[in-house]
C-alpha positions in Angstrom: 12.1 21.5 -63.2 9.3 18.7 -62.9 10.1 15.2 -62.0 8.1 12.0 -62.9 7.9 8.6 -61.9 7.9 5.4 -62.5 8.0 2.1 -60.8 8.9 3.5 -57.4 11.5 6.1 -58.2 11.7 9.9 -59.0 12.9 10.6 -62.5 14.0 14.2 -62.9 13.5 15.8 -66.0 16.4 18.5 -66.2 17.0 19.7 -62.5 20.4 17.9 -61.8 22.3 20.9 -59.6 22.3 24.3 -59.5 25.3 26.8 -59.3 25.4 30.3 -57.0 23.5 29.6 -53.8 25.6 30.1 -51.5 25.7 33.2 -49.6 26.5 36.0 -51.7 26.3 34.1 -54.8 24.2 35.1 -58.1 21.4 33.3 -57.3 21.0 33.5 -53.9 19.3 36.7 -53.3 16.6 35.8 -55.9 16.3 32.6 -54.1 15.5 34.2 -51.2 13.3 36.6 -52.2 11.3 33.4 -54.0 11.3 31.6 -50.8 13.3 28.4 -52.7 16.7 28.7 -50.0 14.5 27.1 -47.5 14.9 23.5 -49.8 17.1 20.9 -48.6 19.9 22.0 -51.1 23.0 19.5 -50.9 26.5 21.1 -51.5 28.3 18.9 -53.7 32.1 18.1 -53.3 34.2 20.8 -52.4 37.3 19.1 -53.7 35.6 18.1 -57.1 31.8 18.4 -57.9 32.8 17.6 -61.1 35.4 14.5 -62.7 35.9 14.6 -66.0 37.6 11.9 -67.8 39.2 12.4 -71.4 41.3 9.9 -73.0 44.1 12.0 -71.9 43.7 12.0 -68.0 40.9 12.6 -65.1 40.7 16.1 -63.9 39.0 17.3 -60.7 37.0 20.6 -60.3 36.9 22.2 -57.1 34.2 24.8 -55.8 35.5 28.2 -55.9 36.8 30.1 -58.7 40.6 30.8 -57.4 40.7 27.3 -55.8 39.5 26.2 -59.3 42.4 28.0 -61.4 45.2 26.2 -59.2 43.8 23.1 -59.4 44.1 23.6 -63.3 47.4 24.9 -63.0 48.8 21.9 -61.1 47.7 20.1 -64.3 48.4 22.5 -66.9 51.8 24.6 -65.6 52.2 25.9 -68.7 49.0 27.6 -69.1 49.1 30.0 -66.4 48.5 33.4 -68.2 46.0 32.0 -70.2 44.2 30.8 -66.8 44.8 34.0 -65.2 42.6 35.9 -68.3 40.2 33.0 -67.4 39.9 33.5 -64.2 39.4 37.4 -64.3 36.6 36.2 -67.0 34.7 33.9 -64.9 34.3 37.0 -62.3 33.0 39.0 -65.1 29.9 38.2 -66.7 28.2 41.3 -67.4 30.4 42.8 -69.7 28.4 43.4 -73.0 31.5 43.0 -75.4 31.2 39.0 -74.4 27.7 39.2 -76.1 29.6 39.8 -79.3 32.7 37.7 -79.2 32.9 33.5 -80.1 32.9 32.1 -77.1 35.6 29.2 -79.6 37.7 32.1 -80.4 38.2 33.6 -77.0 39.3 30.4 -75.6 41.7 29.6 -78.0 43.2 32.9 -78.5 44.0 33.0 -74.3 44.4 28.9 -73.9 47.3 26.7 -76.3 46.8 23.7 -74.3 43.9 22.2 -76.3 43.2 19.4 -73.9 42.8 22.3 -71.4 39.9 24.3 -73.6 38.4 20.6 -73.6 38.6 20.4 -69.9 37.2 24.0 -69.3 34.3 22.9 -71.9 33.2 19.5 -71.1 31.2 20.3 -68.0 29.0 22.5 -70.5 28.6 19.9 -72.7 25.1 19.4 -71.3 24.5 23.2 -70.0 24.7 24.4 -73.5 24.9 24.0 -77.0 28.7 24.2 -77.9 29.0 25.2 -81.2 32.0 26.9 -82.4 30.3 29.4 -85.2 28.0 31.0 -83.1 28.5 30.8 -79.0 28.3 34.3 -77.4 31.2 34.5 -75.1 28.4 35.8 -72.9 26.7 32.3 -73.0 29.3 30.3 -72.2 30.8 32.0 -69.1 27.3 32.4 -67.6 26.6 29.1 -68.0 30.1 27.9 -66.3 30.9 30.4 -63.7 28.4 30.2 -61.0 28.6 26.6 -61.3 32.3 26.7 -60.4 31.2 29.1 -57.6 29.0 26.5 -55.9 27.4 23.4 -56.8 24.6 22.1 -55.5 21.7 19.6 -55.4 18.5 19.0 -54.2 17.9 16.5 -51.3 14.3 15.5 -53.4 12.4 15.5 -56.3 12.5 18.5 -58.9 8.5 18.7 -57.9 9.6 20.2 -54.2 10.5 23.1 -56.1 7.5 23.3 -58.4 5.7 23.0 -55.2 7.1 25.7 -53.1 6.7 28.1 -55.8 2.7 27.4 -56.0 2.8 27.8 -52.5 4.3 31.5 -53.2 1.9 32.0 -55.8 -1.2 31.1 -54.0 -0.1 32.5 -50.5 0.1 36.2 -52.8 -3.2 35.7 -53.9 -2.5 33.9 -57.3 -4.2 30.9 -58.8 -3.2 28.2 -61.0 -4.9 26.1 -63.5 -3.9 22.4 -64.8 -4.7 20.8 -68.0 -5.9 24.1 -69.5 -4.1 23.8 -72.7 -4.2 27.3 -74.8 -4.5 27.0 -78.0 -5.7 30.4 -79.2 -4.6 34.3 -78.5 -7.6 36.5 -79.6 -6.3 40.3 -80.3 -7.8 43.5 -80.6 -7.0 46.3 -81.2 -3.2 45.9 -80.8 -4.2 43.7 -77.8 -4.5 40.1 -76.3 -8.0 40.4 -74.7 -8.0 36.7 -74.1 -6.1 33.4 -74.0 -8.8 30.8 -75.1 -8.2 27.0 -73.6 -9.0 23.8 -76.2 -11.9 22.8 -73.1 -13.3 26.3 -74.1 -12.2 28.3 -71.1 -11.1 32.1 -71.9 -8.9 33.7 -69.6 -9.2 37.5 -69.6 -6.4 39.5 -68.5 -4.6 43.2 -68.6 -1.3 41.1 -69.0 -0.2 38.0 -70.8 3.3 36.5 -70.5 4.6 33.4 -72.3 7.4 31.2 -71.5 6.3 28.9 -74.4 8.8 29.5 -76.9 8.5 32.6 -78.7 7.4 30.6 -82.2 5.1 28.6 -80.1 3.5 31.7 -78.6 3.1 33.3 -82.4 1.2 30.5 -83.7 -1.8 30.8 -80.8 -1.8 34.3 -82.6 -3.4 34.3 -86.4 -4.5 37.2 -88.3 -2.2 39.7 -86.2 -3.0 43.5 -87.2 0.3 44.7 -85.3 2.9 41.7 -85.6 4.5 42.6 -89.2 5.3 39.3 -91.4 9.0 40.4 -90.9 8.7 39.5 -87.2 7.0 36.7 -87.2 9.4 35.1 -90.0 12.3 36.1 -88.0 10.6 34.5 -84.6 9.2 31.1 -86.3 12.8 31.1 -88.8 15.3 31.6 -86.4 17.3 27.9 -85.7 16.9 26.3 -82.2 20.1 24.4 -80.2 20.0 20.6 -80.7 18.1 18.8 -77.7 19.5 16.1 -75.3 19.4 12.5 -75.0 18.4 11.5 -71.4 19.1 7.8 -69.8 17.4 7.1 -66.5 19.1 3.9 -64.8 17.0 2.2 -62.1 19.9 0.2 -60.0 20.1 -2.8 -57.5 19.8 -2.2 -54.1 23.2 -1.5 -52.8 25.2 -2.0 -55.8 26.2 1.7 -56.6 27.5 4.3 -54.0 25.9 7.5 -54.1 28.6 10.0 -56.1 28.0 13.6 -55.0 29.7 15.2 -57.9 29.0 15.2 -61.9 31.2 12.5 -64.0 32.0 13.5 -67.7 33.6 10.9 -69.8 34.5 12.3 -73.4 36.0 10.4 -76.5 38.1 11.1 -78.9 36.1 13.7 -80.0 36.1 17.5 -79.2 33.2 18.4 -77.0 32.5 21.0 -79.3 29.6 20.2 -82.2 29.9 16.7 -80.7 25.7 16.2 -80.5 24.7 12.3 -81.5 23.5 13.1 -85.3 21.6 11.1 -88.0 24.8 8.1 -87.2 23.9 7.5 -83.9 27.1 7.7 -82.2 27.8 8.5 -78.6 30.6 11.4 -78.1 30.5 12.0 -74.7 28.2 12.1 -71.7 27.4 13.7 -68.1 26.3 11.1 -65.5 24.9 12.2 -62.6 23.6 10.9 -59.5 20.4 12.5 -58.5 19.7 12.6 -54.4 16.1 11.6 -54.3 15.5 8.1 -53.2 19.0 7.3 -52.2 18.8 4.1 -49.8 21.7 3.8 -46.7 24.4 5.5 -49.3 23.3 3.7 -52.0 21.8 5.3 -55.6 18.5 3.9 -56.7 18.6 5.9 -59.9 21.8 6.9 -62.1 20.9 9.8 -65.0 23.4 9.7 -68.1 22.9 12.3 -70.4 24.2 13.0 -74.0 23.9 16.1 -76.6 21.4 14.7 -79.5 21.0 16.6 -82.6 17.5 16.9 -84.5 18.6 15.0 -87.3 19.1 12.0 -85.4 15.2 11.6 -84.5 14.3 13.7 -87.8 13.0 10.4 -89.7 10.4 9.8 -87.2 9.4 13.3 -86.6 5.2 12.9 -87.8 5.4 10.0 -84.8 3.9 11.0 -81.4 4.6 9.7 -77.7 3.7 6.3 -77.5 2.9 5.6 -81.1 6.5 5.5 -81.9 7.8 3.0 -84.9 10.5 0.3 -83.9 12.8 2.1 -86.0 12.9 4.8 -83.2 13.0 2.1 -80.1 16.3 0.3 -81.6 17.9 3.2 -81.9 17.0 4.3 -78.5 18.1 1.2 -77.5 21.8 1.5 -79.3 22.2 5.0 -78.0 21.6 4.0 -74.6 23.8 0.7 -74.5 26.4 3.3 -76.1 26.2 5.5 -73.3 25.8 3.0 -70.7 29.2 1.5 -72.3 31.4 4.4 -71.9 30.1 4.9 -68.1 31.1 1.6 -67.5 34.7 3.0 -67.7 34.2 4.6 -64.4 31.5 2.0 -62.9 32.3 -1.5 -64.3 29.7 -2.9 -62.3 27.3 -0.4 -64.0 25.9 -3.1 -66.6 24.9 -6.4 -64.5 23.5 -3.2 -61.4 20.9 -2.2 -64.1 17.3 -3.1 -63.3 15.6 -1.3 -65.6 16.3 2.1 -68.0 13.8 4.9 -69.6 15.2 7.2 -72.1 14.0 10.5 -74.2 14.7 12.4 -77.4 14.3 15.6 -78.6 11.4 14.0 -79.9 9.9 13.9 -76.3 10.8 16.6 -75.3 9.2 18.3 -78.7 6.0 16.6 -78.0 5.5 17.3 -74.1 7.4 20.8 -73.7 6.1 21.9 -77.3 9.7 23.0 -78.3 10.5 23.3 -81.7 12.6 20.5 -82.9 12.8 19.5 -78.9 15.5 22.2 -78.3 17.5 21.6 -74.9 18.2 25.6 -75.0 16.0 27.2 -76.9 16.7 29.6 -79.8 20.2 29.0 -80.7 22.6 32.3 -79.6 24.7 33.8 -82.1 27.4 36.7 -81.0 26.9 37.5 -84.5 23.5 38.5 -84.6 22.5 40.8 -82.0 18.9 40.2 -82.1 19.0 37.0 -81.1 21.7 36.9 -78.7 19.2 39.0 -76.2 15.7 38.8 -77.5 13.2 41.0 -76.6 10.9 40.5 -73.9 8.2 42.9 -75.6 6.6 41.6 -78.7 4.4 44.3 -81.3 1.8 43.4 -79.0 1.4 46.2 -76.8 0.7 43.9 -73.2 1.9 40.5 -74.4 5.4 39.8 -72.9 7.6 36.8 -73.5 10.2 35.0 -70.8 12.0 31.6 -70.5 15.1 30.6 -72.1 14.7 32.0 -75.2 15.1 35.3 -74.5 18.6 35.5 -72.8 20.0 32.7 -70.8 18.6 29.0 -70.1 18.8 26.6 -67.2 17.3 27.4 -63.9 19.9 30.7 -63.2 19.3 31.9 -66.7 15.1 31.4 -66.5 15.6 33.1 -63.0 17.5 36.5 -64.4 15.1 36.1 -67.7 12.0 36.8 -65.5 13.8 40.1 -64.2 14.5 41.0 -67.6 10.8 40.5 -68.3 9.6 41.9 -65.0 11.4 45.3 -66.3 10.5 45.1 -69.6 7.1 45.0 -68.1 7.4 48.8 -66.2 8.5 50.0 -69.8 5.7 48.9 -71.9 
């Protein structure tokens, strides 16, 4: 959710929109309760918050699930049972056979139109990993459905969330610490007693919850007497979702409307398993226009994002931020004129507008979110394997609890239901 700057814009790290605020919608009790509906949230285009682009057509997606389904079917006539099992789907999330069934499969066994299964998938190109042998049915529709709900954005920074939620916390009696990086859990008997900081600060507590990821949160543990090898293999073992390539545009003054939907441009490839890998080649990309800084109508920043796999950054993996080789810049630098390439097919003045561009890796992300392999989603879900498709909030550790976007679902609706998972797991320890 934190934002960044440089120069004299506001660079948003992963907050683009947000689906099921409105009034009734999944997220908007919890929102409420968290004091975050307050925010100037922007609704984004009724009639299409997001325009996707294949080489096959443009297709609009209108807010609202039933208005969604007939704008498919005026593009897809022939699809309309299939859309009708979809639509019943995308009002059903809960349903625990979805955990278990191939989110790939599903689609293709109610849709025949495979331009249509690319058109339902590409806006989750960046939500999610889509990877045909393992996503959860589960995964997928939570990741789409209150999106299609309600779209909307924030009228700031990412940090105006960050903000009001330290608000919450210190108004309720909480405090918060900076810069206190933990690098040590000491246990006893069958407990955390402390979390020890690298500046030697020890935090004691009756309670410690993590939303590092769960192998991150093991290795500040050594010489456990309650977590069984077993465990800890499976926790440290299990495979992560590929990460995300991220290209921040700073534009000319008045040389690019503001755009208040999502654009998805796809090539000839299927958005499924189409992450950049150790060739370096673009396959399809979100850009978005975020609403901080905008200037009389006019974007100051344009955010192009692209699924990156680790082995396309694995050869520079012992490098660290800002000791990078030039092996690593040029191809940052191809990816990006890639991606800035196939925009151009929507903005052709994109290219001579650009005043200057910053882009990340899984690498970054690896080294300032201390992700394993610098996962966009965490662990990678797999309707296969039950034990990772819903991980456990409660660890062998009798009061250490895990949450974050590991456990269940990712992205800011998943992390929000994931700390009520925790919060309950919590009353049954």
């Amino acid at each position: 959710m934190q934002s960044y700057r440089r120069g004299n814009i506001n660079l948003d790290t992963g907050l683009h929109y947000l689906g099921g605020l409105e009034k009734g919608g999944i997220l908007y009790s919890r929102f409420l309760n968290l004091g975050l509906t307050t925010l100037p949230w922007k609704r984004m285009d009724l009639d299409a918050f997001e325009e996707i682009h294949t080489p096959k057509g443009l297709y609009n997606w209108p807010q609202g699930i039933d208005r969604f389904i007939n704008a498919m079917l005026q593009y897809f006539p022939h699809q309309r049972e299939g859309l009708e099992k979809y639509c019943q789907l995308l009002k059903c999330t809960d349903e625990e056979w979805m955990q278990k069934t191939n989110a790939w499969d599903y689609l293709n066994s109610i849709i025949t139109d495979s331009e249509l299964i690319e058109v339902l998938s590409a806006p989750a190109m960046c939500k999610m990993e889509l990877r045909r042998q393992s996503l959860p049915l589960f995964t997928f529709v939570h990741g789409t459905a209150a999106f299609i709900e309600s779209s909307w954005r924030l009228d700031g920074a990412g940090n105006i969330l960050v903000e009001c939620l330290m608000r919450q916390i210190k108004q309720l009696g909480g405090q918060l610490y900076a810069n206190k990086e933990v690098y040590k859990l000491f246990e006893a008997d069958g407990k955390i007693i402390s979390a020890i900081c690298k500046d030697g600060t020890e935090f004691d507590a009756d309670i410690f919850i993590s939303d590092a990821h769960p192998a991150t949160t093991l290795h500040l543990i050594e010489d456990s007497k309650v977590i069984k090898k077993i465990f800890r293999r499976r926790m440290v073992t299990q495979e992560n979702t590929a990460g995300m390539f991220t290209l921040h545009l700073q534009v000319k003054p008045n040389a690019i409307k503001y755009f208040n939907r999502n654009i998805l441009v796809t090539g000839t490839n299927s958005v499924w398993d189409n992450a950049i890998d150790e060739n370096h080649v673009v396959k399809g990309i979100m850009i978005s226009c975020p609403l901080a800084d905008v200037i009389n109508g006019y974007a100051t920043c344009i955010d192009i994002l692209t699924p990156m796999s680790w082995d396309a950054v694995k050869k520079w993996e012992d490098s660290r931020v800002f000791h990078r080789p030039d092996g690593y810049k040029e191809m940052k630098d191809s990816v990006a004129r890639q991606c800035i390439g196939m925009a151009a097919s929507v903005f052709p003045e994109l290219e001579e507008s650009i005043e200057c561009m910053y882009s990340s890796t899984p690498l970054t992300y690896r080294d300032y979110n201390a992700i394993p392999r610098g996962s966009a989603f965490g662990y990678r879900k797999d309707y296969q394997n039950p034990l990772m498709t819903i991980v456990s909030a409660r660890t062998p550790v009798r009061n250490l609890l895990l949450t974050g976007q590991s456990l269940m679902l990712h992205g800011l609706h998943g992390v929000t239901m994931t700390a009520e998972y925790t919060l309950k797991s919590m009353g049954e320890n």
